[in-house]
N, C-alpha and C positions, 0 to 999 in steps of 0.2 A: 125391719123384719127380724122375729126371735131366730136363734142360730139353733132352733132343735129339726128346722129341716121339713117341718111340717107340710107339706103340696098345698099351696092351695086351687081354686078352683083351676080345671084344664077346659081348654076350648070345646065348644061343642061340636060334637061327631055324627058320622051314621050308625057309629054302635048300638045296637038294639040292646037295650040293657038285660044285665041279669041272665042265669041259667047258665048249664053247661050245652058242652057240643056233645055230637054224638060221639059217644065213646067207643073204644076197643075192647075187646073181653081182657078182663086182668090178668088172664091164664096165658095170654101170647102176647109174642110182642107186637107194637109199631112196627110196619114194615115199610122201607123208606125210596122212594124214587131221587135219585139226584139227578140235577141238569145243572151242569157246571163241571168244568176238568181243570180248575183253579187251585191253586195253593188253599184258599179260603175251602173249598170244597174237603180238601183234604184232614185241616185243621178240624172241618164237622165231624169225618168218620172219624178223626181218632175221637173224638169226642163220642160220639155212639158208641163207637166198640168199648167206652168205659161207665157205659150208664146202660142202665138195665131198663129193660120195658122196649126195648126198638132197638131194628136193625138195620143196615142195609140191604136193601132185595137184588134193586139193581140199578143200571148206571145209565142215561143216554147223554148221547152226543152227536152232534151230525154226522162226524165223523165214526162209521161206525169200526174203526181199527183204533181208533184213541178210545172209546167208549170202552171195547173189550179187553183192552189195554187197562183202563185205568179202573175196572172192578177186577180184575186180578188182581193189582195193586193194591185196593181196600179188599179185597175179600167178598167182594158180591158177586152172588150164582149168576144176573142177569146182568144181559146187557143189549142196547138198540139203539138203532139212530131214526126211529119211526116214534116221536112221541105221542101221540093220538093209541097208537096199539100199545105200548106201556099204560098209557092213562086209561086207559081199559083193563085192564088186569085185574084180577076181583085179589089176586094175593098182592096188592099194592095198596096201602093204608094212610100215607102222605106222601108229598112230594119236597122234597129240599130244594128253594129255586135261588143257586149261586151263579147264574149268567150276567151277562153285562146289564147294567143299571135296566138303559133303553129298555131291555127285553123283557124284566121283569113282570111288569101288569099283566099282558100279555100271557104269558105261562101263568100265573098266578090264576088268573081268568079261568086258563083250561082246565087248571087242576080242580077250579072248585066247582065245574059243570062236569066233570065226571067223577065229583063225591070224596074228592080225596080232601085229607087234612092238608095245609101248606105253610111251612116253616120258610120264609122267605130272609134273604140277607137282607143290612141293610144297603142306601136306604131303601126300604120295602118299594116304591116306588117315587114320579118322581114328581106328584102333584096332589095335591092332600085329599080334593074332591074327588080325586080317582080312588084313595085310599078310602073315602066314607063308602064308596059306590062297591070295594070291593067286599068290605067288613058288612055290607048288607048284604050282598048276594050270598059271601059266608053263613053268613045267620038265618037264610031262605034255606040253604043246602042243607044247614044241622051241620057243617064241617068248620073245625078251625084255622082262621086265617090270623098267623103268627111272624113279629117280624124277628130275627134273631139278634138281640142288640147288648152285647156283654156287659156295658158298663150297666147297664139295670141289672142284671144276673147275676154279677160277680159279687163276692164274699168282700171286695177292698170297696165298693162301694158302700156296703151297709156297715163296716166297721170306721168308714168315713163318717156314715148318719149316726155312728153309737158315740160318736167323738162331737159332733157338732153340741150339744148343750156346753159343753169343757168351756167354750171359747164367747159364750154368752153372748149379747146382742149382735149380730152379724152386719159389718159394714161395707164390707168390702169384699172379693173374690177374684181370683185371675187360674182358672181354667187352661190350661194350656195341651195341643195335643199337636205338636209340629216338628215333620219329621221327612229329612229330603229324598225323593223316591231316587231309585237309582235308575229309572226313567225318562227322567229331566234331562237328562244330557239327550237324548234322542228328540226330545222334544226344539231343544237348543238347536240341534241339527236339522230341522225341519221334518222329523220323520214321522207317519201315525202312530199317537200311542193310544186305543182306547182309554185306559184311564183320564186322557185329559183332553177327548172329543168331547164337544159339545152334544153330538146327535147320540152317541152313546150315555149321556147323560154322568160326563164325568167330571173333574172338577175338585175342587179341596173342600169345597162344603160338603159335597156326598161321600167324599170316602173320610175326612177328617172330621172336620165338621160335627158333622151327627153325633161324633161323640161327646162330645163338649157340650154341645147344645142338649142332648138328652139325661147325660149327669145334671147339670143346669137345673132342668125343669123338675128330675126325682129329688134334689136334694132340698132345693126350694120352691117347687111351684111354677104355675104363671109366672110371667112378669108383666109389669104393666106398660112397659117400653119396651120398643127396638129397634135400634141403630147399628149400621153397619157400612165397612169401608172392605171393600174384596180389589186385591190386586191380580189383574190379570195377565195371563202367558200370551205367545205368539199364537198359540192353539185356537183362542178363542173364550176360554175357561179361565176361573179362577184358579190360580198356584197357591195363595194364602188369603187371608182373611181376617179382619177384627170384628166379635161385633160385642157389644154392649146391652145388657138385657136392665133394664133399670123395675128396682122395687119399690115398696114403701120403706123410706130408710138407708138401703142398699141399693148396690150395683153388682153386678156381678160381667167380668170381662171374656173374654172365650177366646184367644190366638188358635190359629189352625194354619198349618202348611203343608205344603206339598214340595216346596222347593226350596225352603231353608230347615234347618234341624237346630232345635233349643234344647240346650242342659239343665232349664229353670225346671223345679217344679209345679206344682201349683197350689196355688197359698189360698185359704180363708181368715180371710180375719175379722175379729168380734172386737168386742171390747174388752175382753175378759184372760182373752187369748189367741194364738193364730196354731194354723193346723198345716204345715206342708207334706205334701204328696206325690210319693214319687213320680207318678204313674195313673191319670184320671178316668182311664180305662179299664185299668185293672191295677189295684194299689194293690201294692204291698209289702209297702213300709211309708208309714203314715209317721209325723212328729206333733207332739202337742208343748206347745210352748206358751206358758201362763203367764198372766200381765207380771208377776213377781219375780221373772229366770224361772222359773223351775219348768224342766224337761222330762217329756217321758216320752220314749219310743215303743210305739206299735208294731209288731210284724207280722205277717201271713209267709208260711212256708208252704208256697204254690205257685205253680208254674206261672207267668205272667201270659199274658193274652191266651187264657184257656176258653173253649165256648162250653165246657162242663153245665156252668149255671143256667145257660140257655136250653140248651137242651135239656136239662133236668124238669126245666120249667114248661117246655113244649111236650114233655111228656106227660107231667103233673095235668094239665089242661086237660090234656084228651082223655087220660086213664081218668080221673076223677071229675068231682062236680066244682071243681074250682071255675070262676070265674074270670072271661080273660078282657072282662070291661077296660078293665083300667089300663093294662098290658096293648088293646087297641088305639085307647084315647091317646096315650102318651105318643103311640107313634104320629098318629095325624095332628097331635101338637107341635111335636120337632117338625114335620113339614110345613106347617104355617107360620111358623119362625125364619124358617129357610123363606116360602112365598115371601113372608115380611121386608126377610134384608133384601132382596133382591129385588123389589118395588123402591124400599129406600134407599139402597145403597148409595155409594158416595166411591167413585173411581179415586185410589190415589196414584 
């Protein structure tokens, strides 16, 4: 495989090809329902409050004292713990769905039977045919259904892809995104932690994982292999994970954890030269090192794990006639990867 990064072909989907969703008047903004009172939730509004074209409206949560609670904290006029009478609201224009994994479809569902657009974390859900099932009923409705996945969004990705010819024929790659939650101890202690229920759909592929695996597929494509060895907790779930995505020519490696932390970064190597990266999430400080020594350092002076790109890109979709084909397929790729290892996996 050439090291310019090219995609090739991605699995087939329920995408209904082609066209835009129905848009917003350009004169106003996105106005945004959240369901989530997560850190992750929070890391969006800052992210809305610095991109133009959408807002926050308002906030729900079961709870409806945490709900009113936490749109004072971002600054939204609403707030309720009755989602059905928010998802009616005609001044609600999408929905943000940052809830536990499990819950996701579900709300995604509702949002796009009462017309609203839906920016989903990831992973967007947690089975790929439910993903084709969703991204059609999207495309019946005229609303976009959006997964929000930074390492596609982020500026250290694409200055990754502007560097990928440097290093010419691509051999090799090792991916790496592992990082020990401060969770784990409680897990050790026998106590529940969503993040690492199986029924909540948690685990080190869907909160780590994805990442790796979806850098993976934007920077090269398919693969035409996939193997994989997932180590599992007291939980039930996997804590880390290897898998192995094989090309023509190439390999490319993906480490993911939940309950050790690595200082490596992550390397490409060609023939020509190798690329390490601090950070495969969000680079932002890249090195290029040519088969002859010689060195040059890359930098981006930006915040690390911003979701700016995503959002900017979830707005781009609705405000204009951009096309969010490929932006769907890739999702329901990364989840047939995940289906993949998980059929082959290999307990170590």
């Amino acid at each position: 495989m050439a090291g310019g990064g090219a995609s090739g072909p991605l699995p087939a989907t329920g995408v209904c090809g082609g066209g835009s969703v129905g848009r917003v008047s350009s004169t106003s903004d996105i106005r945004v329902l959240t369901i989530g009172t997560s850190m992750i939730t929070g890391m969006f509004a800052d992210a809305v409050r610095d991109t133009d074209g959408i807002r926050i409206e308002a906030v729900f949560s079961r709870d409806l004292a945490k709900a009113r609670s936490y749109a004072a904290g971002i600054g939204a006029p609403l707030a309720g713990d009755d989602l059905d009478a928010l998802l009616s609201r005609v001044d609600i224009d999408a929905v943000y769905v940052g809830s536990p994994n499990s819950a996701h479809a579900a709300q995604v569902r509702a949002a796009i039977t009462a017309g609203k657009h839906v920016f989903v974390e990831k992973p967007a859900v947690l089975a790929a045919a439910e993903w084709d099932e969703l991204v059609d009923a999207a495309s019946a409705a005229d609303v976009l259904l959006f997964e929000g996945m930074r390492t596609e969004y982020d500026p250290g990705t694409a200055l990754v892809r502007s560097l990928l010819p440097e290093i010419g024929v691509l051999r090799s790659a090792t991916l790496r995104y592992q990082s020990r939650s401060s969770r784990y101890d409680k897990v050790l202690a026998g106590e529940y932690v969503n993040m690492f229920a199986p029924e909540m759909g948690g685990g080190a592929v869907n909160d780590l994982g994805v990442y790796v695996i979806r850098a993976a597929l934007t920077l090269f494509g398919e693969p035409e292999t996939v193997s994989a060895t997932l180590l599992p907790v007291r939980s039930g779930v996997e804590g880390a994970g290897h898998i192995v995505l094989g090309y023509d020519g190439s390999y490319v490696a993906l480490d993911f954890s939940k309950i050790t932390t690595s200082r490596l970064p992550s390397e490409l190597q060609g023939e020509d030269g190798t690329l390490t990266i601090d950070h495969i999430a969000s680079a932002r400080r890249v090195t290029l090192t040519r088969r002859n020594g010689e060195v040059s350092e890359h930098h981006l002076d930006l915040p690390q794990h911003s979701l700016l790109g995503e959002v900017a890109r979830f707005v781009e979709l609705i405000s204009t006639d951009a096309d969010p084909t490929r932006d769907q397929a890739l999702t329901g790729a990364v989840l047939r990867i995940i289906e993949s290892c998980r059929s082959s996996v290999t307990s170590a």
